[in-house]
C-alpha positions as CSV (number, residue, x, y, z in Angstrom):
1,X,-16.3,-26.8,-20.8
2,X,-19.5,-24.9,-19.5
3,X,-20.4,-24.4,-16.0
4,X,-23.5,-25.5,-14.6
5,X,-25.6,-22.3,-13.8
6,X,-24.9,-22.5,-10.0
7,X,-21.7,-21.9,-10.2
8,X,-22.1,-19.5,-12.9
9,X,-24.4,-17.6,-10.3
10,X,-21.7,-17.9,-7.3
11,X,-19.3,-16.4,-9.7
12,X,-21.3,-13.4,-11.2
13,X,-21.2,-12.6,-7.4
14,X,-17.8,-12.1,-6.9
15,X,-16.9,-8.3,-7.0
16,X,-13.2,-7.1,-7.4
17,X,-12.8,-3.6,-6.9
18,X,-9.6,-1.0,-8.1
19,X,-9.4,2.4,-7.8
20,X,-8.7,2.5,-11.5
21,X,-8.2,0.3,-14.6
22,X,-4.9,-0.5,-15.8
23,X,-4.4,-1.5,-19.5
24,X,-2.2,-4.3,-19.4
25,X,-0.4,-3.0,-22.4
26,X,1.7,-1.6,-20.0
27,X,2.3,-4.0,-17.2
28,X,5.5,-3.9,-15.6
29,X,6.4,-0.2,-17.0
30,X,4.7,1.7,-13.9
31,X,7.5,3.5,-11.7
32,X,6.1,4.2,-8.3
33,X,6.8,7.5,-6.7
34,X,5.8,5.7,-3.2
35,X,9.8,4.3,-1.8
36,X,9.8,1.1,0.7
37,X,10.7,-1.7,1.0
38,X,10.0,-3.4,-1.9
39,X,11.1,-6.4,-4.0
40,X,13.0,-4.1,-6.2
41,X,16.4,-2.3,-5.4
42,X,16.4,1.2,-6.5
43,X,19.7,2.5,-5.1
44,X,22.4,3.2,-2.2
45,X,22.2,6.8,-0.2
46,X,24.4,7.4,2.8
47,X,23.0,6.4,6.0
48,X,21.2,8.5,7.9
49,X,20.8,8.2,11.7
50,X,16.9,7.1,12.2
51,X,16.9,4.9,9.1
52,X,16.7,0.8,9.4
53,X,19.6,-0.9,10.6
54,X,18.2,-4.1,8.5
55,X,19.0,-2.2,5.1
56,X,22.8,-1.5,5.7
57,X,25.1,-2.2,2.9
58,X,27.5,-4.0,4.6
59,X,29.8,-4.9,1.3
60,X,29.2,-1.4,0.3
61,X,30.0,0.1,3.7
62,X,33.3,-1.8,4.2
63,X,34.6,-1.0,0.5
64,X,33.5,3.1,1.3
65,X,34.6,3.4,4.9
66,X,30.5,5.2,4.7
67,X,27.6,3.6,5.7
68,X,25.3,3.0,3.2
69,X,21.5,1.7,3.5
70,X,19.9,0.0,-0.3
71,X,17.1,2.0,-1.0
72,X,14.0,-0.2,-2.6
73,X,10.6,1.0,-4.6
74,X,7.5,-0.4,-3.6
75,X,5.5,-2.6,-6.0
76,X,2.1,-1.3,-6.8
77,X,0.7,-2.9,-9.9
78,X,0.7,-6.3,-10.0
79,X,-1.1,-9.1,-12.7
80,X,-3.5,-11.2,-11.2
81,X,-4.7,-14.2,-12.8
82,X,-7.3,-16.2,-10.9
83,X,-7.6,-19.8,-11.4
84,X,-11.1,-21.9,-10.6
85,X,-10.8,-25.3,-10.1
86,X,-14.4,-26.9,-10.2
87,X,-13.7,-30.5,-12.0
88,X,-14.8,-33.4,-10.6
89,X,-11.8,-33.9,-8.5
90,X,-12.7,-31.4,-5.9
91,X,-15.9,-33.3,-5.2
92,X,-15.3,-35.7,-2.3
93,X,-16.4,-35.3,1.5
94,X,-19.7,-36.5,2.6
95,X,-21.7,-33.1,1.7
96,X,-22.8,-31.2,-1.0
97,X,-21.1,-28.5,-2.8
98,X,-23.5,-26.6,-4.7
């Protein structure tokens, strides 16, 4: 399919900036240094008074007699994969698009 040169021209104005490139050869093998709370668990450390109540083990802490609190690493490189819709279906409405 080829786009019609309007929207060809709205696209080459899109900008997406990063403060560097990322070969995706190795997507998904960064290891952050940066700990939070994160999609992925990392581990269990003792709890600490000051830390978040929220992230108490409680199966861990009742099998210990300890409190525990799951530790969890930040994601910071993520895929993105942008999908344009622009058939004909998305025409409708009583104005013009383009």
């Amino acid at each position: 399919m080829i786009l019609p040169p309007e929207v060809l021209k709205k696209v080459k104005l899109l900008e997406i900036h990063t403060r560097k490139l990322v070969n995706n050869l190795f997507a998904g093998e960064y290891h952050t240094a940066f700990k939070g709370q994160g999609m992925t668990f990392a581990d269990f450390r003792e709890y600490v008074p000051g830390d978040d109540i929220r992230t108490i083990s409680w199966p861990l802490t009742a099998r210990t007699g300890k409190t525990f609190i799951k530790k969890f690493e930040e994601e910071r490189e993520l895929t993105l994969i942008l999908a344009v819709d622009i058939s004909g279906s998305t025409d409708f409405g009583s104005g013009v698009l383009f």
